[in-house]
C-alpha positions as a printed Julia matrix, in Angstrom:
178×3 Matrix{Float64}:
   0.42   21.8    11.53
  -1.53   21.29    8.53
  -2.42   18.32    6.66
  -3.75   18.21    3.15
  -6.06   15.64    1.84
  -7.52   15.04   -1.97
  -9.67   13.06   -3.92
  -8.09   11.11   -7.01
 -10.25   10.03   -9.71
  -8.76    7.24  -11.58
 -10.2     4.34  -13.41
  -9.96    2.02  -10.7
 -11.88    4.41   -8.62
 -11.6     7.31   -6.29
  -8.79    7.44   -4.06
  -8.56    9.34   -0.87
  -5.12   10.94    0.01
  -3.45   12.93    2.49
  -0.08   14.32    3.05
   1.71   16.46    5.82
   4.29   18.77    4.64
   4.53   17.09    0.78
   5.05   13.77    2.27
   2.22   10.96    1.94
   0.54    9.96    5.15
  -2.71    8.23    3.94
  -4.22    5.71    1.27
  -7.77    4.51    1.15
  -8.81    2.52   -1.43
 -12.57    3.68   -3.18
 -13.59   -0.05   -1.18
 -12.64    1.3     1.81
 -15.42    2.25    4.02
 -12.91    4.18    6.47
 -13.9     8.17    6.44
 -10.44   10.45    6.29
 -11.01   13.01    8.79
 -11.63   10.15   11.32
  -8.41    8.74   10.39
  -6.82   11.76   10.21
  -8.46   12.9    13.37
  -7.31    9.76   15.26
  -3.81    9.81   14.28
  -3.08   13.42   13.68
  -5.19   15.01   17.16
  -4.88   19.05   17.12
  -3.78   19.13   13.19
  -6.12   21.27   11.1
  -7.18   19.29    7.49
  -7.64   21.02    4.08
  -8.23   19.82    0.8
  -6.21   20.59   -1.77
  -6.09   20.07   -5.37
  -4.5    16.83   -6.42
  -2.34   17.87   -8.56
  -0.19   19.48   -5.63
   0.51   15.69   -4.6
   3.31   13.7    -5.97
   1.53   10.26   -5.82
  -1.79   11.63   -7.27
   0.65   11.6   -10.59
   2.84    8.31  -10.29
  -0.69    7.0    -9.15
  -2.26    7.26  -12.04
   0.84    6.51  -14.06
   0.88    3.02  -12.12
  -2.1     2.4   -13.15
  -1.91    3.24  -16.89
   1.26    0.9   -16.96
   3.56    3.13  -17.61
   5.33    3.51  -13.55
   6.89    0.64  -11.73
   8.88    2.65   -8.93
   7.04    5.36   -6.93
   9.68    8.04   -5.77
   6.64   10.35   -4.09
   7.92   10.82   -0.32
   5.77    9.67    2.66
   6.01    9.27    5.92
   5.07    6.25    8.76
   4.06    7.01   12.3
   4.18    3.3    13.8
   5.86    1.55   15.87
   9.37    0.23   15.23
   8.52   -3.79   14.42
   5.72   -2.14   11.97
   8.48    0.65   10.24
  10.56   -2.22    9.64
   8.13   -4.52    8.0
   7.22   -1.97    5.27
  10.2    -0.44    5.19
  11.14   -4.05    3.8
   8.09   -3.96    1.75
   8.97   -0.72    0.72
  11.41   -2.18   -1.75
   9.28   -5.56   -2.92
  10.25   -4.58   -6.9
   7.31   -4.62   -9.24
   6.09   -7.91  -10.3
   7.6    -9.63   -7.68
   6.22  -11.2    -4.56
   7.54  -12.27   -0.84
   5.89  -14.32    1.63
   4.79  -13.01    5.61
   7.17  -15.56    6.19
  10.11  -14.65    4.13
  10.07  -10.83    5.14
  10.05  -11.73    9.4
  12.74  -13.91    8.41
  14.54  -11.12    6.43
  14.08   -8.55    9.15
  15.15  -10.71   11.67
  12.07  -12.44   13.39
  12.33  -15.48   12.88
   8.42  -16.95   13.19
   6.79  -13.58   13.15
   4.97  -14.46    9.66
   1.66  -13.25   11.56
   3.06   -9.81   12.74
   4.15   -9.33    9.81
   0.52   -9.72    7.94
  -0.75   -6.83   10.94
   2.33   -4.66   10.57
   1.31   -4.87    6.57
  -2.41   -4.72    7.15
  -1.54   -1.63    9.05
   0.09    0.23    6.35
  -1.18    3.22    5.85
  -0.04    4.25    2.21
  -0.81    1.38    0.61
   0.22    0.9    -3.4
   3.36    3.5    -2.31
   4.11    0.91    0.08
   3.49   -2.07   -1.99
   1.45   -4.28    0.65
   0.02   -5.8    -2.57
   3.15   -7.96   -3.16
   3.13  -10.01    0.48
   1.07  -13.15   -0.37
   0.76  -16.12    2.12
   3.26  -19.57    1.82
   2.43  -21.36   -1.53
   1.11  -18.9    -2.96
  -1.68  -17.9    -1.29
  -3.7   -14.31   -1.76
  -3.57  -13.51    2.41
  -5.38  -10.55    3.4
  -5.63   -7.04    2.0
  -7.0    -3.94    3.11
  -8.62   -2.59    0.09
 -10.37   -6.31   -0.34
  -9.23   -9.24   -2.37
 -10.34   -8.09   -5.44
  -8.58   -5.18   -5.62
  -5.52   -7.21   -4.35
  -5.87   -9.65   -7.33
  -6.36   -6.87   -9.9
  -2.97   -4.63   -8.93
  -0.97   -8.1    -8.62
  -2.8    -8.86  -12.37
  -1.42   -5.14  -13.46
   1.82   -6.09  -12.42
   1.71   -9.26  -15.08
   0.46  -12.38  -12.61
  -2.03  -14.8   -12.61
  -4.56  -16.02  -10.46
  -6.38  -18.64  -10.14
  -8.14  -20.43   -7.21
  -7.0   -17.04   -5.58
  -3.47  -18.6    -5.95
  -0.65  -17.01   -7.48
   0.18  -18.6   -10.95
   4.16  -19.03  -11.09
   4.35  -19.81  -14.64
   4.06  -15.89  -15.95
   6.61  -14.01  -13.8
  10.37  -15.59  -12.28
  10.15  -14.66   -8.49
């Protein structure tokens, strides 16, 4: 099987993709220091990799859309090849609506485990289609930043484009209902 990758240029950077078969499979953020064929390599052994044009992916477009303000919902298909605790978790934060936020906490209690607000920062540090699977918009109890993959500062600048605050790397209530 074949998988695709690109290079998006954006104003926030250039963004490494890859896809298998149309669907999204891979996300790293221009701070990432991860290398795709590794990546690709390590969780897709015997596939062969070629680049493609970007305009051949469907999240190259609502990408860049996102980031001119002018998308909120990403419809681009992708695909997860996790385990089943992990699928769950961003299947859940699959559907975290724009502009809102939910807590580690509040998702393992959502998804049934009960306690499992630390499982549920790996399963979302783990995701690997980030901004399609809006990792962004899980934030630690009282409003707290938590981790991100692509660093803090690019966590606090797509939570920013999506009409919050922040301040003391705490979320600022006061701007958006959640």
């Amino acid at each position: 099987m074949e998988i695709e990758k690109t290079i998006v240029e954006t104003n926030w950077g250039k963004f490494h993709l890859a896809q298998i078969g149309g669907k999204l499979c891979r996300v790293i953020f221009p701070t990432e220091q991860e290398n795709m064929e590794n990546w690709l390599k390590r969780n897709f052994p015997g596939y062969s990799c070629v680049s493609k044009d970007s305009n051949k992916f469907p999240f190259a477009s609502e990408l860049k859309q996102y980031f001119a303000g002018s998308l909120q919902e990403f419809t681009a298909p992708f695909m997860l090849s996790m385990t089943s605790f992990q699928e769950k978790t961003l299947r859940f934060v699959e559907k975290i609506p724009f502009g809102r936020v939910v807590s580690y906490g509040e998702i393992a209690e959502a998804i049934g485990y009960l306690g499992a607000a630390r499982a549920v920062g790996s399963a979302n540090g783990a995701n690997p289609v980030p901004i399609r699977i809006p990792c962004q918009r899980v934030v630690a109890a009282n409003d707290g930043l938590g981790g991100f993959g692509g660093g803090l500062h690019m966590k606090i600048a797509l939570l920013e484009l999506e009409g919050w605050k922040i301040s003391n790397k705490k979320l600022r209530r006061n701007h958006r209902e959640n």
